[in-house]
C-alpha positions in Angstrom: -14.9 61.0 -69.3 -15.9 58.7 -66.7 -13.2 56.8 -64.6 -13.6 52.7 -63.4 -13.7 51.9 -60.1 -13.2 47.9 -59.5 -14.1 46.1 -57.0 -13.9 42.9 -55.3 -16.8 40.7 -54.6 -16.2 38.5 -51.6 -16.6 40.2 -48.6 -16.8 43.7 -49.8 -20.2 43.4 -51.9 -21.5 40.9 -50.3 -20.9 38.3 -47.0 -20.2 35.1 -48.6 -17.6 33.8 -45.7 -20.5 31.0 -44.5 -20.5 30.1 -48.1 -17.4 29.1 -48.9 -16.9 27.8 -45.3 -19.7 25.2 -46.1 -19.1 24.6 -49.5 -15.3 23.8 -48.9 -15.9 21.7 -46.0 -18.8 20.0 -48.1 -15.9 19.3 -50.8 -13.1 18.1 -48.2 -15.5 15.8 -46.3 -16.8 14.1 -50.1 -12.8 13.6 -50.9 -12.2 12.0 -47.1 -9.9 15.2 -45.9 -9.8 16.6 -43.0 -12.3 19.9 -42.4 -11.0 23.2 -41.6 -12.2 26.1 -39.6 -13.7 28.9 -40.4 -10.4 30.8 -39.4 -8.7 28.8 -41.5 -10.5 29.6 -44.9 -11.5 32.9 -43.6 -7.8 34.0 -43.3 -6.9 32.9 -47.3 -10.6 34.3 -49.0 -9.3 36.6 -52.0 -7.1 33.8 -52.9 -7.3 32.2 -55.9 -9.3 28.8 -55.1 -6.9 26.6 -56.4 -4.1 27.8 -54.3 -6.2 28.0 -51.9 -6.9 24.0 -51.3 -2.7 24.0 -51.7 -2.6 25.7 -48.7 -5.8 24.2 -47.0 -4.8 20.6 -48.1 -1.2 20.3 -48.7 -1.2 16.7 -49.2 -4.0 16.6 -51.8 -3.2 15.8 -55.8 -6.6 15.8 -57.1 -7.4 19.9 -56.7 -9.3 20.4 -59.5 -11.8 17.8 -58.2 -12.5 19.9 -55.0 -12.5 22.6 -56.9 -15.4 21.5 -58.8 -16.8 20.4 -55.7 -17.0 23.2 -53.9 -18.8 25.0 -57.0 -21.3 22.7 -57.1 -22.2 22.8 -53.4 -21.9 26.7 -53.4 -24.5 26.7 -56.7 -26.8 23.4 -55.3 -26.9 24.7 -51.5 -24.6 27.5 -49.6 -25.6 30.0 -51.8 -28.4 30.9 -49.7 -26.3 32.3 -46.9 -24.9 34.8 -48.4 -26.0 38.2 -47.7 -25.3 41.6 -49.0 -24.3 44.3 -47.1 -25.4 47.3 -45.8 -26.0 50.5 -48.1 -24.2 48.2 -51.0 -26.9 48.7 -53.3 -27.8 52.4 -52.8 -24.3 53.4 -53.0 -23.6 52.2 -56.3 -26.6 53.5 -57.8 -24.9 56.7 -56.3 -21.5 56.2 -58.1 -22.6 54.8 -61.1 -23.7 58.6 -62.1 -19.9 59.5 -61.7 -18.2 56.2 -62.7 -17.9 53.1 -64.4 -18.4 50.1 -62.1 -16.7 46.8 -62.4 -16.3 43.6 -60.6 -12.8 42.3 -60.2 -12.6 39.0 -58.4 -10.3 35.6 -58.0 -13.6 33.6 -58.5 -12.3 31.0 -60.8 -15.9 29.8 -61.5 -18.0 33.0 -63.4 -21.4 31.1 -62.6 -20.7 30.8 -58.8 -20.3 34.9 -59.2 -23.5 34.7 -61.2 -25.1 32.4 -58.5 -23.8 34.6 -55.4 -24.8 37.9 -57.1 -28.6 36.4 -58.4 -29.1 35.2 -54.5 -28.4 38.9 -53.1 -30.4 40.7 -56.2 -27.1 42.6 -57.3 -28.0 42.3 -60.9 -26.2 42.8 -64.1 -27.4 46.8 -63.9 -25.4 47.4 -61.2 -21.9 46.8 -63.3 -20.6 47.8 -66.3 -18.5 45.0 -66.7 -17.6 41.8 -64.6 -14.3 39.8 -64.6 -13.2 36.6 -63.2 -9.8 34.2 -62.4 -10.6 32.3 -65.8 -11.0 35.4 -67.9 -7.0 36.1 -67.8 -3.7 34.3 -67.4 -2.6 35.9 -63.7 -5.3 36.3 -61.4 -5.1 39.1 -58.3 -3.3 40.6 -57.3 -1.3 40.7 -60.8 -2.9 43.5 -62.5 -4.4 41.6 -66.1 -8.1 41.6 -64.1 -7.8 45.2 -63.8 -6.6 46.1 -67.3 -8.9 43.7 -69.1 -11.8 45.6 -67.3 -10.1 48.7 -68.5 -9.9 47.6 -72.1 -13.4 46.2 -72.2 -14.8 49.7 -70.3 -11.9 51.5 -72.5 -11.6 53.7 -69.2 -8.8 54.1 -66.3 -9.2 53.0 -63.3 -9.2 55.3 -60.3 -9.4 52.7 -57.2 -9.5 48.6 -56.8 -12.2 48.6 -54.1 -11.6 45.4 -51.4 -11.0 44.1 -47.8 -7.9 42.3 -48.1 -4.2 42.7 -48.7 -4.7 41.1 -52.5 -6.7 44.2 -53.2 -4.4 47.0 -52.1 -1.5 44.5 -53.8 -3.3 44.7 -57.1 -3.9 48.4 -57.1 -0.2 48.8 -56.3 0.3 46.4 -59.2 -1.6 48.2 -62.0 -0.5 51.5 -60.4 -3.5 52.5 -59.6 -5.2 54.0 -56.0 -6.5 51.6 -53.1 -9.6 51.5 -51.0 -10.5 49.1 -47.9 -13.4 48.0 -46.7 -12.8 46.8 -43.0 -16.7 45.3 -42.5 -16.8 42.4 -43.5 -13.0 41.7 -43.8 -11.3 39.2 -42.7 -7.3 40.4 -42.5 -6.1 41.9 -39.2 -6.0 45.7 -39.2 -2.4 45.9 -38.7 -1.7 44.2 -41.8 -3.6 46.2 -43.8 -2.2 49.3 -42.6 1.2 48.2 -43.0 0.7 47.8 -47.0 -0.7 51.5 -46.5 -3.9 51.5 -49.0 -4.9 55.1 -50.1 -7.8 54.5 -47.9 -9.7 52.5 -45.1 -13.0 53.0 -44.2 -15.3 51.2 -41.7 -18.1 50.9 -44.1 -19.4 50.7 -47.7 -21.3 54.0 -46.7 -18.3 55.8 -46.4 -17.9 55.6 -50.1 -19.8 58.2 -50.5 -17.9 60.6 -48.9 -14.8 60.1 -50.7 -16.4 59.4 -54.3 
């Protein structure tokens, strides 16, 4: 019986930091708030978006109106800059013999997934199953995205596949194994390490010496 492995979207699969950086900043400067550096939203990516802006814009009541904001600049324009990374695609053709392949991710909004995915040609063949924030009641890194990919796959996960500290925090969480991606991440190494994942490789490639 095949096992699940689940990953995380941003910054794992694909490069989407310039994204979200324009499509925030798009939102803020509509709504009259002050923009924020790429540091800034770099550092709090694999957050869920709403708490996000919390932290981004403390002062701001009206979330759910950036929220929407950002989607729609993401879909209408930033879409286009994100990329996909390096031996992504071959090396889940790879495990998919071996495995059942999910998408975990805190993207509140399942058609800017759609959107993101459709831009880098990571198609629907590529996963077995895809879950978002507004699929369950506690997004990452409680476990529920994790076992409602398990109970749609009816199969165990082995790993939670990420770059941040919300990854390894969710495997811990469903009891489960951790994997890190340090390419495109954007949390310092030491703080990664210090949450001790099962693993932490430099590169998607290095999948394939481990799975």
């Amino acid at each position: 019986m095949k096992s699940l492995l689940c990953f995380d979207l941003d910054n794992t699969l694909i490069d989407s930091s310039k994204t979200h950086i324009l499509s925030y900043n798009a939102a803020f400067k509509k709504m009259n708030l002050p923009k924020k550096s790429a540091k800034e939203i770099n550092s709090l990516l694999g957050m869920q978006k709403k708490e996000m802006i919390r932290i981004l814009q403390p002062n701001i009541k009206n979330i759910k109106k950036i929220a929407d904001l950002h989607s729609y600049y993401l879909q209408k324009k930033y879409y286009k800059y994100t990329k996909t990374l390096p031996y992504v695609k071959s090396t889940l053709k790879k495990l998919k013999k071996n495995y059942f392949i999910a998408i975990a991710s805190n993207i509140s909004n399942k058609k800017n997934l759609i959107c993101l995915l459709k831009n880098v040609k990571l198609t629907d063949n590529y996963f077995d199953v895809i879950v978002t924030a507004n699929q369950v009641k506690h997004p990452k890194p409680n476990p529920e995205e994790i076992y409602l990919a398990e109970k749609i796959i009816k199969a165990k996960t082995k790993y939670v596949i990420g770059d941040s500290i919300y990854d390894i925090l969710t495997a811990r969480n469903a009891k489960t194994k951790s994997i890190i991606i340090l390419e495109c991440s954007n949390t310092p190494l030491k703080e990664l390490k210090r949450l001790r994942p099962t693993y932490i490789l430099k590169s998607f490639k290095g999948l394939r010496d481990i799975l």
